[in-house]
C-alpha positions as CSV (number, residue, x, y, z in Angstrom):
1,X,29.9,27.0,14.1
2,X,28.6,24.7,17.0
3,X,29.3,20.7,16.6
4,X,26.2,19.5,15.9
5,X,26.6,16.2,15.8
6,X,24.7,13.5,18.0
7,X,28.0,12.4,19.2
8,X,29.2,15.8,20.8
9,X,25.5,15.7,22.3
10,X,25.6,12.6,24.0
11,X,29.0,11.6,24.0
12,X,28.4,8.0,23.9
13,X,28.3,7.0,19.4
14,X,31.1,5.6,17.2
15,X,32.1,7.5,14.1
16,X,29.8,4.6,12.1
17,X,26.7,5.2,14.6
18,X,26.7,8.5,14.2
19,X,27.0,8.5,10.7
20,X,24.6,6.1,10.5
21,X,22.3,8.4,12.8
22,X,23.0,11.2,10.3
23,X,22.0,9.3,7.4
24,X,18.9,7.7,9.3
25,X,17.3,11.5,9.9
26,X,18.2,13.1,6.3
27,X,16.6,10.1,4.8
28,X,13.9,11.4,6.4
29,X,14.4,15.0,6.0
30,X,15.3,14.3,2.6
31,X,11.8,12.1,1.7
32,X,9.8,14.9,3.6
33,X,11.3,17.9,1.7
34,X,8.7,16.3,-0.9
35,X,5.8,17.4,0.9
36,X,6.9,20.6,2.5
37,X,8.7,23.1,-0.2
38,X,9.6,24.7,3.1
39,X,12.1,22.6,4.0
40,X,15.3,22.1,1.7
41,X,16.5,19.0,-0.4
42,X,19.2,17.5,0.9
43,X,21.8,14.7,0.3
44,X,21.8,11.4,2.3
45,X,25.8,11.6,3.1
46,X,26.3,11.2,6.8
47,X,27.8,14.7,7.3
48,X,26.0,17.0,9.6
49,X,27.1,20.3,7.8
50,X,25.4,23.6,7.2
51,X,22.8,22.3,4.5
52,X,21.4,19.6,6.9
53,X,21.3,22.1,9.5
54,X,19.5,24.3,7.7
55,X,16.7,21.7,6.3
56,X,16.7,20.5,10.0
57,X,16.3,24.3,11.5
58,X,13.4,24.8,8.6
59,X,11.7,21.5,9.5
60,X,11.3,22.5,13.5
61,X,10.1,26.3,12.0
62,X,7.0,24.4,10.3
63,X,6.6,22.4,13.0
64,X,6.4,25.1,15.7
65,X,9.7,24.0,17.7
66,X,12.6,26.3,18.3
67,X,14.6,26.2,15.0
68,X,18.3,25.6,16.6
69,X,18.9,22.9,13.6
70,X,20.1,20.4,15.9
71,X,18.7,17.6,16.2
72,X,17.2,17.0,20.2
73,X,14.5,14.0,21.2
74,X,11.3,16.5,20.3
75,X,12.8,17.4,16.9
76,X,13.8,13.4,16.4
77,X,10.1,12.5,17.2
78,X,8.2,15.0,15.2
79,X,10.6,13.7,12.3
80,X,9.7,10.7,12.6
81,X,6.0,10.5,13.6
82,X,5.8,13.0,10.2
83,X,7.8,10.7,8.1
84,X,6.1,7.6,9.2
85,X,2.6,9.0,8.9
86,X,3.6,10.5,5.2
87,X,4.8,6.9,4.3
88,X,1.5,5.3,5.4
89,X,-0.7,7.9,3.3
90,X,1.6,6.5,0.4
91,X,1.3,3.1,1.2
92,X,-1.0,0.6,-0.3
93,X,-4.1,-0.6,1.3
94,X,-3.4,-3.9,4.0
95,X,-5.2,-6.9,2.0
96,X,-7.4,-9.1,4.0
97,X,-7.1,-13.1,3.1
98,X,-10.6,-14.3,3.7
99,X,-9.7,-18.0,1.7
100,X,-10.2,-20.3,4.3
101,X,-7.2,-22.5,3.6
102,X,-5.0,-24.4,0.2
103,X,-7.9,-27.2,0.6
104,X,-11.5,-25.8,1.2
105,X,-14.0,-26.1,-1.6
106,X,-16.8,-23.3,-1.3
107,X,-19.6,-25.3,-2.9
108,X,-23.3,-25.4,-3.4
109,X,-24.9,-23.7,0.3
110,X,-22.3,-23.0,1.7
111,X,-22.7,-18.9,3.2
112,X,-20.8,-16.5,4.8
113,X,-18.4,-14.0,4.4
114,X,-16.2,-16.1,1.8
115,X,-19.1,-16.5,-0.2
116,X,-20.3,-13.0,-0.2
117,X,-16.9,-11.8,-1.3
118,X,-17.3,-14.8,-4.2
119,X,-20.0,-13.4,-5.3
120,X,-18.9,-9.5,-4.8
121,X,-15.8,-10.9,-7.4
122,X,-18.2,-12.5,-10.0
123,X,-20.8,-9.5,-10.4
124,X,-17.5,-7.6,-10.8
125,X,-16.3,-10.0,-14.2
126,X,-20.1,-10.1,-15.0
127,X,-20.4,-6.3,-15.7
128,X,-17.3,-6.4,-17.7
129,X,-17.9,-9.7,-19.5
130,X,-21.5,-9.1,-20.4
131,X,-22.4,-12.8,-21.8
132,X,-21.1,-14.0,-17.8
133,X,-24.1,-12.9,-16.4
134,X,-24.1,-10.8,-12.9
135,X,-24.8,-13.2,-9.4
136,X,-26.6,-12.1,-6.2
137,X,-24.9,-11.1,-3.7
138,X,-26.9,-13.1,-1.1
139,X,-24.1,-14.8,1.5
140,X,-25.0,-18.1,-0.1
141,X,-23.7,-20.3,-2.8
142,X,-26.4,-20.6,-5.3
143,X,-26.5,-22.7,-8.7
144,X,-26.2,-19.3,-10.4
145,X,-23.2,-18.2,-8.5
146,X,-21.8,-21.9,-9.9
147,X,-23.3,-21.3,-13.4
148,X,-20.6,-18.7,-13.2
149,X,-18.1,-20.2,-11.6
150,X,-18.0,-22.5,-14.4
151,X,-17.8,-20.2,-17.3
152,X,-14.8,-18.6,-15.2
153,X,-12.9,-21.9,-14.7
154,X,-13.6,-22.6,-18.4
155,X,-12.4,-19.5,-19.8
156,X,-9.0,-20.1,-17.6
157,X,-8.4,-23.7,-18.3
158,X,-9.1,-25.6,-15.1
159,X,-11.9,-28.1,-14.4
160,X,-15.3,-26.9,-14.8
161,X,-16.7,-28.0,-11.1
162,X,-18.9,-24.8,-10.2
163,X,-17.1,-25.1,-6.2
164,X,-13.9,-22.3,-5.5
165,X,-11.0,-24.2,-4.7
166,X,-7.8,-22.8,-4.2
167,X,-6.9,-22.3,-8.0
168,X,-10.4,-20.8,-9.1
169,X,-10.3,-18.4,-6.2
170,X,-7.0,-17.1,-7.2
171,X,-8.4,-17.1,-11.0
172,X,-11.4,-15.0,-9.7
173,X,-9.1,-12.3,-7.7
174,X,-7.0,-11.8,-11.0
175,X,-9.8,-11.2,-13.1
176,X,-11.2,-9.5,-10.7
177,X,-7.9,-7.1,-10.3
178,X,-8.4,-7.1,-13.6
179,X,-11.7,-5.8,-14.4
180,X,-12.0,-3.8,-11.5
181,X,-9.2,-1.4,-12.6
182,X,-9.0,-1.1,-16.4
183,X,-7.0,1.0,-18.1
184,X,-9.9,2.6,-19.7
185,X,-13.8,2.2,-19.6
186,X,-14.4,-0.8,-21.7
187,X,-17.7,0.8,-22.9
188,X,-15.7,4.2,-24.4
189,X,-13.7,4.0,-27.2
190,X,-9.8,4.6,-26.5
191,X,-8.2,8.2,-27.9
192,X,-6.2,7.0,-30.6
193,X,-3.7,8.9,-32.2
C-alpha cells in the first residue's frame, strides 16, 4: 500500500505536523460523515491508515473528484469549504448590538432604530403578559411605550423611570428571550402525565 501521508507528498512536515495535519482533516471527515452516510465514521488518531483512506476515497466519490484516498489541494479544499459551510448551517444566528452605549437613556421622543426595536421587545412581553398592554411600533418613544417600560422595571426590581438605560434594556432582551421562545404556548394547557 502507497504512503499516503502528507509528509511523503511534500517532503517538507515533522512527525507532529503531519500528525497534526492528519488529525486536522479526520476532524473534518469525521464531523461530515454526519451528514453524508456515504462516507465512513472514523477516529480522530493521527494515523493515515486504510479506514481514513477509505472515508477520504468515499468523500472525493460524492464529491465528483477522482477517489485515490489521498489527500491533494482539490480534495483538502472541498473538505474544508464542505466542513465550514456544514458548521455555519449549524451555527447560531450573528446578534446585532443596536444599544447605543453603558450610558444612553432612550427617553420620551427619542426615534430610531433603538426605539423601534424597544418597542418590537415590549409588544413581544405584552402578548404574553396580557395585563402589560401591547405598544406601537412607531420609531418613537411615546408615554405608552414608558407606561410599559415602567411596569417592566417594576416587575424586575429597578427604578420605575419609564427611559431604557443600560439595566432595563438588558431586563427587556431577557424577558423578551423569554417570552419569545416558551417552552410551550402559554395559552394551551401542558400534556401532563
Amino acid at each position: 500500500m502507497p504512503d499516503n501521508t502528507p509528509s511523503s507528498q511534500s517532503g517538507r512536515l515533522s512527525p507532529e505536523q503531519q500528525t497534526a495535519y492528519v488529525r486536522e482533516f479526520q476532524a473534518a471527515l469525521r464531523e461530515l460523515s454526519k451528514y453524508n452516510l456515504l462516507i465512513p465514521r472514523i477516529s480522530v488518531d493521527g494515523i493515515y491508515g486504510p479506514e481514513t483512506v477509505a472515508a477520504v476515497a468515499a468523500f472525493q466519490r460524492a464529491h465528483g473528484l477522482s477517489a485515490t484516498g489521498q489527500v491533494d489541494p482539490d480534495t483538502w479544499n472541498l473538505l474544508f469549504y464542505e466542513y465550514n459551510r456544514i458548521t455555519n448551517l449549524q451555527a447560531p444566528a450573528n446578534f446585532i448590538a443596536p444599544f447605543p452605549s453603558p450610558d444612553t437613556v432612550i427617553s420620551l421622543g427619542d426615534q430610531g432604530s433603538v426605539v423601534a426595536i424597544i418597542e418590537v421587545m415590549l409588544s413581544e412581553i405584552g402578548r404574553y403578559f396580557h395585563n402589560m398592554g401591547s405598544p406601537e411600533v412607531d420609531w418613537e418613544f411615546t408615554e405608552t411605550d414608558a407606561q410599559a417600560v415602567r411596569m417592566v422595571q417594576a416587575t424586575a426590581g429597578l427604578e420605575e423611570t419609564g427611559g431604557v438605560d443600560k439595566d432595563t434594556w438588558n431586563t427587556l432582551v431577557e424577558t423578551y428571550n423569554h417570552v419569545n421562545r416558551p417552552l410551550y404556548d402559554p395559552d394551551q394547557t401542558p400534556n401532563l402525565p
